[in-house]
N, C-alpha and C positions, 0 to 999 in steps of 0.2 A: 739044443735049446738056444733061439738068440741071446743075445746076450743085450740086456736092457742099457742104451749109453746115455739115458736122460737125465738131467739134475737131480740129484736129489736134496730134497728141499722141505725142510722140517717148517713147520709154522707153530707155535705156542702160546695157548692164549685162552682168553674165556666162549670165541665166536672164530669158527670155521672159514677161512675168508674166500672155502674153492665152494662157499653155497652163495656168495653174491658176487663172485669175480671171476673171468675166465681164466683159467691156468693156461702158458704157453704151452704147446704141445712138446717141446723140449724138457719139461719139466716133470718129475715124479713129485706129487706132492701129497707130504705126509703132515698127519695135524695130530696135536697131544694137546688136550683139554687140562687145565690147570690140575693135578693134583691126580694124574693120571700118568706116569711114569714106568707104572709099571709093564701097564699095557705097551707104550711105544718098546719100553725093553725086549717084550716079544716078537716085536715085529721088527726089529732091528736083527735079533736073533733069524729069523724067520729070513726075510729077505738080506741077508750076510751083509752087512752094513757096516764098513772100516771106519766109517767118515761120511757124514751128511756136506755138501755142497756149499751149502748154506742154511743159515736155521735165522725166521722171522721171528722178533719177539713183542710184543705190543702192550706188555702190561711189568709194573716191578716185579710182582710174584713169577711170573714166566720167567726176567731172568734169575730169581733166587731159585727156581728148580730146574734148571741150567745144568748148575754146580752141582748134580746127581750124575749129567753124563758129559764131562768137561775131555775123557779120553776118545769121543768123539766126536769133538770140534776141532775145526781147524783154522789158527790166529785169520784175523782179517774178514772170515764168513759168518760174524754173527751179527746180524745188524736190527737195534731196537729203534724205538719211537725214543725221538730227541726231546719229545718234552717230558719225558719219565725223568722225577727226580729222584737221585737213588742216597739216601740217606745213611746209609748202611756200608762203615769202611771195610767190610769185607769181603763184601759183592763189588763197589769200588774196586779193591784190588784184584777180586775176581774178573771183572771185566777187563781190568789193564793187563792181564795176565792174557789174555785171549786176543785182545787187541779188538773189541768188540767196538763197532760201526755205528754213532750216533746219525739216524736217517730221517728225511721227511718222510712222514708215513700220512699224508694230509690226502694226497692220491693213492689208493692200493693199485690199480690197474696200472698205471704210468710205471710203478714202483714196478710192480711184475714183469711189463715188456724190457725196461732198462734190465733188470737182471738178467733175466732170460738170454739177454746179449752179452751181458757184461762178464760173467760165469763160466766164460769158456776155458778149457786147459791148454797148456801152451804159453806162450807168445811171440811175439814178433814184430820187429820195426827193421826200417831201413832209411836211405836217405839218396836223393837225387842229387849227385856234386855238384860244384859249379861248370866242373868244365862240360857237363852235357847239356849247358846252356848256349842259346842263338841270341846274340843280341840283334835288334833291330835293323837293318842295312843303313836306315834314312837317319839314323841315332849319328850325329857328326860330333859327337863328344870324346873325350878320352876312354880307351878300355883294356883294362890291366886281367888278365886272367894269372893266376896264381893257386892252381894245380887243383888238390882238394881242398883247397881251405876259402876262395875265393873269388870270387869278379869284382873288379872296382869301375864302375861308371861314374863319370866326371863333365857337368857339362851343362849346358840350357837346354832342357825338357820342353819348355814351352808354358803355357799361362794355365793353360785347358791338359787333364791325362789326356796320356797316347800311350802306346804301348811301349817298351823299350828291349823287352828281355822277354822270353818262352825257353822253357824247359821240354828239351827235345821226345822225350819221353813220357809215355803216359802211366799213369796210377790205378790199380784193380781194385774196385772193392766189391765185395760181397756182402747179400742180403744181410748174412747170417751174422758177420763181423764188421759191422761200420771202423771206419777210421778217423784218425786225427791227425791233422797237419801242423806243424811247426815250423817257420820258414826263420832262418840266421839275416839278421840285415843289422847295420849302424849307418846312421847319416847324418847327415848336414842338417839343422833349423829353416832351414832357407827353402829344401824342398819337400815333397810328399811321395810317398810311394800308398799302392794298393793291390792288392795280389786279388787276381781274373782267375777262376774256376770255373770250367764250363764240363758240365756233364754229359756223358754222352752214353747208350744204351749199351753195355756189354755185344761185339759181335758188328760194331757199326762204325765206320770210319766218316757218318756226319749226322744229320738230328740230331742236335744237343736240344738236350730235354732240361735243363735247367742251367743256370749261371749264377754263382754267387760274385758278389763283388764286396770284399774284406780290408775293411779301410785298417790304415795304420794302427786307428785306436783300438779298434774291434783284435787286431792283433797281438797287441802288447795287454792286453785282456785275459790270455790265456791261449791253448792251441783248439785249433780251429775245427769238430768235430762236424762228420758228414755221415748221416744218418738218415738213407735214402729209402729202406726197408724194402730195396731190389738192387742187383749185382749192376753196375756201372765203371766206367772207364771215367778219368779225371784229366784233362789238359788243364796245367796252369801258364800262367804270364803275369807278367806285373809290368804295370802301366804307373807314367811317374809325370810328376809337373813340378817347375820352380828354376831355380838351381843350384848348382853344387855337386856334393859327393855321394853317393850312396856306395856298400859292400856289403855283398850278399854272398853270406854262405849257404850251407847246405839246407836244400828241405827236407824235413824228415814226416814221415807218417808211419805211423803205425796204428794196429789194433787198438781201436779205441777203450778201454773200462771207464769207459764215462769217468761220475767222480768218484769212483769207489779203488781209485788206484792208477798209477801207467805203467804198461806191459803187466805187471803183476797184481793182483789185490793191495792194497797196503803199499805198493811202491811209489815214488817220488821225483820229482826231478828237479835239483837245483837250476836257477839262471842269475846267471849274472845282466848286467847292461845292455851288452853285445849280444843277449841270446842265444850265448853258446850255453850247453846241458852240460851236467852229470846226474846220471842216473844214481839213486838208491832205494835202499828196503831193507827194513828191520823185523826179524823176526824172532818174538819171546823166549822161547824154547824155553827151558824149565826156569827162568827165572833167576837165575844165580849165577856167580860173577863164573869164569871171566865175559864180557862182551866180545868177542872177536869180531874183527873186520876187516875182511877180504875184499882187497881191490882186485877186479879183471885186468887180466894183458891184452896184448893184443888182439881185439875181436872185431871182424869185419860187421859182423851181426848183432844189430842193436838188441837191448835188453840185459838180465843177467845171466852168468853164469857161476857154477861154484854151490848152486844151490844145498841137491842134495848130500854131499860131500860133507856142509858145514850142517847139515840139520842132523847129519851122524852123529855131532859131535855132544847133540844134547842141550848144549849152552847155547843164550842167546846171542844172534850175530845181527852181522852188518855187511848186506853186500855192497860196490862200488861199479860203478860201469861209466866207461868215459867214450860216448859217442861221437868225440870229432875227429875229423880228417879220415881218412882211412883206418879206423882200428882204433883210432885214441891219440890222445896228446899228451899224455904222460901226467893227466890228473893235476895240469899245470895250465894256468892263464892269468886272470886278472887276479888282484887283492881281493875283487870282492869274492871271486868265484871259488878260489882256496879258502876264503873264509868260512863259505857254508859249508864246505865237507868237517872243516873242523865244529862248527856248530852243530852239524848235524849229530857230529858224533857226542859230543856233550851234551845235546839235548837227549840224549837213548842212555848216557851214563844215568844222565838225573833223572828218567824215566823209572829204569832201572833199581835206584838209589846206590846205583854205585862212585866210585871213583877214579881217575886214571890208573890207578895202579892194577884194579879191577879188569884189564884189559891187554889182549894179545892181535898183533896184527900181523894178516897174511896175504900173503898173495907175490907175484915176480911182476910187476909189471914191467916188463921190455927186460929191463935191467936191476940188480938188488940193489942198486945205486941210487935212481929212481925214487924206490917207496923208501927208503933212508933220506934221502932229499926231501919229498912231501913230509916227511912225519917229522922230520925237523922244523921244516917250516909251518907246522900245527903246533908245535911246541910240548911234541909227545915223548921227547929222549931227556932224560936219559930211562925213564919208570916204565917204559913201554916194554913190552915182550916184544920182539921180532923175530916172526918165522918164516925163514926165506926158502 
């Protein structure tokens, strides 16, 4: 018997939404009519059901009948309609317990196709360094390369963009997983940069079928998602005017989850000024202290790791992933950028209702020296557990 690898995807509510909307064909989609639970029990039973995908809710009472099958959801995959107002502080903390997903629900179909994409298992990001960039020949300015962390261009661009830099390498995306792009830069007032993507048809070394042109603002906006719903090749370039300094670090793309998370459901990714990341993700597990948080060491491979490991553990955690240079930078940069991992983490204590002392922190990054260095400068010693 094949074996079925489709969503599975609960809906609950008073109106069916697969009798006026087309389900993606990726999608198994299962519907419980208010006050009908016991039948979906059946058919949970029936088709061996660990864990639904995700479960639509559209109404308060759908999610107060939720909290009947709460051991088959999974934090991050419940998402209701954002104008439900829930009056009720123990569906409240039901919901924060599950990390349920306040959504527009104004389009159903739009709603469908994003998930349908978004819902994948796995993840994955990467990043093009600087050194697999060409700068321009005709570019008669200063140019500093400094390894994986940078190119510094220095110089008069000109009044009008022109080109200055290409990234030697091209980018894959597929139908099924659109991506998102993230490019590192700081600069000078003085000049402009704008990042060239030109699309070209999976299999094809010219016809570009589409060009975006991604000005500074549109950049500093958020990262840049390409959602072509056909598999394509991506050349980028960035084209600049003014003068002065620019330094560009790495571009990073990854599998896009739209807004429902990066790399993971429910994951995050701090920035500082300069646009460098750290990834994180929070996730409830039963709710009671300690909160543990597990930074990664060195990993070439953007995303987290450490997952299943920490969800052994029962209690709720906090992963850490430091995406720059080669593998990581030791969870160390600017003021501002140590700042969010420490906010970050206080914001999931107060989530939580816990306190520091409510808390154990794990992980080797590079050196135990290292996460003793950052967790001091969080100002988590002396009441912090450390487990190295």
């Amino acid at each position: 018997m094949t074996k079925d690898n489709r969503l599975k995807i609960l809906q609950v509510g008073s109106s069916n939404w697969s009798e006026n909307q087309e389900i993606p064909e990726n999608m198994k989609w299962y519907y419980c009519n208010l006050g009908q639970f016991e039948t979906l029990q059946e058919t949970i039973e029936e088709d061996e059901i660990k864990a639904f995908t995700a479960v639509i809710v559209d109404s308060l009472a759908g999610l107060e009948e939720l909290m009947a099958i709460k051991e088959y959801l999974i934090p991050h995959t419940i998402f209701f309609d954002q104008t439900i107002e829930v009056p009720d502080e123990s569906l409240l903390q039901f919901l924060k317990e599950i990390c349920a997903v306040p959504t527009d629900f104004s389009n159903h179909g739009q709603l469908l196709f994003t998930l349908s994409k978004a819902l994948f298992s796995g993840q994955y990001g990467d990043k093009m360094f600087p050194f697999t960039t060409q700068v321009n020949p005709n570019f008669s300015g200063e140019v500093t390369y400094h390894g994986f962390e940078n190119v510094i261009l220095k110089g008069d661009y000109g009044q009008e963009f022109s080109p200055v830099l290409d990234w030697t390498y091209n980018v894959r995306a597929s139908k099924e997983n659109p991506i998102e792009l993230w490019l590192e830069f700081e600069k000078d007032a003085t000049c402009e940069c704008r990042l060239i993507l030109n699309l070209l048809p999976e299999g094809s070394v010219a016809g570009i079928f589409k060009t975006y042109i991604v000005s500074e603002e549109e950049m500093r906006k958020g990262a840049i998602v390409l959602d072509e719903d056909r598999t394509f090749l991506l050349s980028a370039s960035l084209e600049m005017k003014g003068k002065g300094q620019i330094t560009i670090g790495g571009l990073h793309q990854r599998l896009t989850r739209f807004q429902f998370g990066k790399f993971v459901l429910g994951g995050g990714i701090l920035h500082d000024s300069k646009r460098q990341e750290i990834n994180y993700f929070f996730y409830p597990g039963d709710f009671k202290p300690p909160l543990s948080v597990y930074f990664s060491g060195f990993r070439p491979a953007e995303g987290f790791e450490g997952f299943g490991m920490m969800k052994a553990m029962g209690t709720p955690f906090l992963l850490f992933s430091d995406p720059r240079l080669q593998g990581g930078a030791f969870y160390m940069g600017t003021e501002e950028l140590e700042n969010s991992i420490k906010d970050t983490i206080q914001h999931y204590l107060d989530y939580l209702g816990l306190t520091i002392v409510s808390s154990s922190f794990l992980g080797c990054p590079w050196e135990p020296s290292h996460l003793c260095i950052m967790v001091r400068t969080l100002n988590l010693m002396p009441s912090s557990c450390l487990n190295l």
